[in-house]
C-alpha positions, 0 to 999 in steps of 0.5 A, a space after each residue: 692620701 686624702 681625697 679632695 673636694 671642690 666647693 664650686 659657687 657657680 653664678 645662677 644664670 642658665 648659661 654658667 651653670 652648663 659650664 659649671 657643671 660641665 666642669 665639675 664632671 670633667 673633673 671628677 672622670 679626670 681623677 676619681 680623688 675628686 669629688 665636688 659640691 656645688 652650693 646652688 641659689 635661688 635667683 628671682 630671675 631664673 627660677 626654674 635653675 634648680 630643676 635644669 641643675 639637677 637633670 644636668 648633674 644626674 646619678 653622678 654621685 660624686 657631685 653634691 648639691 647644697 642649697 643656700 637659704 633664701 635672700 631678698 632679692 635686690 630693689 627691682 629698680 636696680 634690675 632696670 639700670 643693669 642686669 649685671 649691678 643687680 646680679 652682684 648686689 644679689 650675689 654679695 647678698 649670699 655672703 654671710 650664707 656662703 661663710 657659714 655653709 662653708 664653715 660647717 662643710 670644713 668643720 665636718 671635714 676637719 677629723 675625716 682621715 679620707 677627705 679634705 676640702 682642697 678650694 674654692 671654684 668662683 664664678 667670675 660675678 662670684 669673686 666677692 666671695 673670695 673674702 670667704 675663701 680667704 678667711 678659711 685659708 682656702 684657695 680660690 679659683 676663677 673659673 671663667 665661663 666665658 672666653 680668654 678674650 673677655 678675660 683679656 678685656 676684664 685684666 684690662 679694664 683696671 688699667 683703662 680706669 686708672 687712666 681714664 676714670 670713666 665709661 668707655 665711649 663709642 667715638 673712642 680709638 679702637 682698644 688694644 688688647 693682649 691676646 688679639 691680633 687685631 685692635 678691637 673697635 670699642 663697638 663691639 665691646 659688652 654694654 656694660 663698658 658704656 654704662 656708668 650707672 651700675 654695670 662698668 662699676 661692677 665690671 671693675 669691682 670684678 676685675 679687680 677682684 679677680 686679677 691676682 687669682 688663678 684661672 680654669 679655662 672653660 671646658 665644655 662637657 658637651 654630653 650634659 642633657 638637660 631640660 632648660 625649663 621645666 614647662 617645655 614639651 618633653 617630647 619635642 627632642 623626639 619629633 626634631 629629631 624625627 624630623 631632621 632624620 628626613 632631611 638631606 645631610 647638611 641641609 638644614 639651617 639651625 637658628 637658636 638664641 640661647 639656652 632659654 631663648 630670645 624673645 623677640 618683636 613681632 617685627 624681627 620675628 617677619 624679618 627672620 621669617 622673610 629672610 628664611 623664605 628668600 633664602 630657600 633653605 630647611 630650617 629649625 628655627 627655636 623660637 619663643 613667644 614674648 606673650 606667655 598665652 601665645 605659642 611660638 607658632 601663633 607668633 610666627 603666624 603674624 607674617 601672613 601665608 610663612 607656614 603655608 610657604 615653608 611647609 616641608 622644609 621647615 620646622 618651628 620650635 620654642 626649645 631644642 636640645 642644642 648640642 644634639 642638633 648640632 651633631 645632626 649630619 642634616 644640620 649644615 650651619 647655626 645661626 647664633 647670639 654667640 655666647 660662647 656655650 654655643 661656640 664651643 658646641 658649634 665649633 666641636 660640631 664642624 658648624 659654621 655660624 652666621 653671628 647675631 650678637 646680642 647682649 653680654 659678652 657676645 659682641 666681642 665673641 662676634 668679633 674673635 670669631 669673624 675677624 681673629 679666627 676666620 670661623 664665623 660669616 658675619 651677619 651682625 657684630 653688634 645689634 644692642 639688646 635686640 634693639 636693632 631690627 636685622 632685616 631679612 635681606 642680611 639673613 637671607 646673604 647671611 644663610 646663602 653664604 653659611 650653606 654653601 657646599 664645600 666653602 672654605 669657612 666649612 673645611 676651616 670649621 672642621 679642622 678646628 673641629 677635629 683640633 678641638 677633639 684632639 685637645 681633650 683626648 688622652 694626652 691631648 694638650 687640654 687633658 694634660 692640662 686638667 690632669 696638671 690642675 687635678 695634680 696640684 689640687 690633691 697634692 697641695 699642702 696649703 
């Protein structure tokens, strides 16, 4: 029998590529039949995405890299009416690179009697290239790095369309959706529902692309390392790690706001610095400058005396290795945007989080984790883009509450842990469900 190769198109965003990458390696240990290549692009918005990619994929020889020409980026003016516009006009740019990239890669595997191109692995704001895969009657696959209950979201969105025809409104009723317990109040729903400008359009124009296609659900591998920016301090793991070694066991509390950060305003960066100080916690609080010449401690500084105060129970950091923190016995809670990389890192971790959704999907996180499951205290369900300042007041109430002792939430979280672990594990129900997936991509005949 042939060996199979994946062709993954992952969407050039920090946060996608982790799971894709995470993916790919879970696939290739599952069944070493597989071997993947993963077509990389350059988008004008993260830069530094090759470097991070390549320290993620490391000496694994059975994942290739290949690098798609150069395209224009889109008018920048489309950037300031929606992220999500820019990024598919960008990506469906790609396509007559992708069709020629990929038309050499199954040319040079048409005489090879050992190895045969098996599919295509979409990103979901990859699905224009879909056509693609369907030209060179190859299976297309979603994969969708965020949750089923996004998932769920998109399925419905055509059917919301046709009924409605437009955005969605705030005053709207609550939506029911497949796969929740609970109607979900359309506040919480990602900001591009209320965009008629670009990004509800392009929501459609994916979902519709999307639907009748297989899904992979997200897997974590959750021992990738990487380095998110190449200009970060190489030995700050180092010294968080030393530091957290000093502290008590479940001690400490963990904010962090993505894989590159959220930059936020002076004025939240007092709050949060207040909030923390009222609430006597230890604390590793990830924080990044929005002024390239300051550092993170310089803009922290603007609240007068905080470091003098907090000196010995607190550290500050522009970038920590995220996992690795979480998996400290000192670390005892998260406070998080809620995308759901960081989810699924807290909740394999035993970490309870406080949520402080910001953009993207995060909201609808929010809610799942708050509302559907009991795993998360709530501190915000919606804060739009960082425009609304979280006063130190909610962020002291909110870190009281995830540090408690033995609470009920903490022994829920670690349950969920231990689930969680059982899952992957050899004969557990997500390891079948990967080895079924292996199964029919080296044995199909399409």
């Amino acid at each position: 029998m042939k060996s199979s190769e994946l062709v993954f198109i992952p969407a050039p965003i920090i946060g996608h590529l982790v799971s894709t990458i995470g993916i790919a390696k879970r696939l290739i240990y599952h069944d070493d039949r597989l071997s993947v290549m993963i077509l990389c692009t350059k988008f004008p918005l993260t830069p530094f995405a090759d470097a991070y990619v390549k320290s993620l994929v490391g000496s694994k020889t059975r994942i290739k890299l290949i690098h798609l020409p150069h395209v224009h980026p889109p008018r920048r003016e489309l950037l300031l009416k929606s992220e999500e516009h820019y990024l598919y006009v960008y990506i469906e740019s790609l396509v007559p690179h992708v069709r020629n990239t990929l038309k050499n890669i199954v040319s040079s595997h048409s005489n090879s009697q050992s190895t045969r191109v098996s599919g295509l692995v979409l990103d979901f704001f990859c699905m224009p290239m879909s056509v693609v895969g369907n030209e060179l009657v190859l299976p297309s696959y979603m994969f969708m790095t965020c949750n089923l209950g996004f998932l769920s979201l998109m399925l419905h969105l055509p059917t919301h369309h046709d009924l409605i025809g437009t955005v969605f409104k705030v005053s709207d009723p609550d939506v029911i959706l497949p796969g929740f317990t609970n109607a979900v109040p359309v506040r919480v729903l990602p900001s591009p529902m209320f965009d008629k400008d670009g990004g509800y359009t392009t929501f459609i124009k994916l979902a519709q692309r999307g639907k009748p296609l297989q899904s992979m659900q997200s897997d974590q591998w959750l021992n990738s390392k990487g380095q998110p920016h190449p200009n970060m301090d190489q030995a700050q793991p180092e010294k968080i790690t030393k530091w957290l070694d000093e502290q008590p066991d479940c001690s400490v509390l963990f904010l962090c706001f993505g894989c590159i950060g959220r930059y936020f305003g002076a004025s939240q960066l007092k709050e949060i610095a207040h909030g923390l100080e009222r609430s006597g916690n230890r604390f590793l609080w990830c924080v990044r400058s929005q002024q390239p010449t300051k550092s993170a401690f310089e803009e922290v500084t603007l609240t007068e005396g905080f470091l003098e105060r907090t000196k010995g129970r607190g550290m500050i950091c522009e970038w920590a290795p995220q996992v690795e923190v979480l998996a400290h016995k000192a670390v005892g809670g998260f406070v998080s945007h809620c995308g759901w990389n960081s989810i699924l890192e807290s909740l394999w971790c035993g970490e309870p989080i406080a949520t402080w959704p910001i953009y993207a999907e995060q909201q609808l996180n929010a809610f799942r984790m708050v509302r559907e499951f009991g795993l998360a205290v709530e501190m915000r369900l919606e804060s739009r883009d960082g425009r609304d300042v979280v006063i130190a007041e909610e962020i002291e109430m909110a870190a009281r509450r995830l540090m408690e002792g033995e609470s009920e939430l903490r022994k829920k979280v670690k349950e969920m842990s231990k689930m969680a672990r059982n899952a992957v594990a050899e004969r557990g129900s997500s390891f079948k469900a990967l080895g079924q997936l292996v199964q029919d991509l080296v044995c199909s005949d399409f």
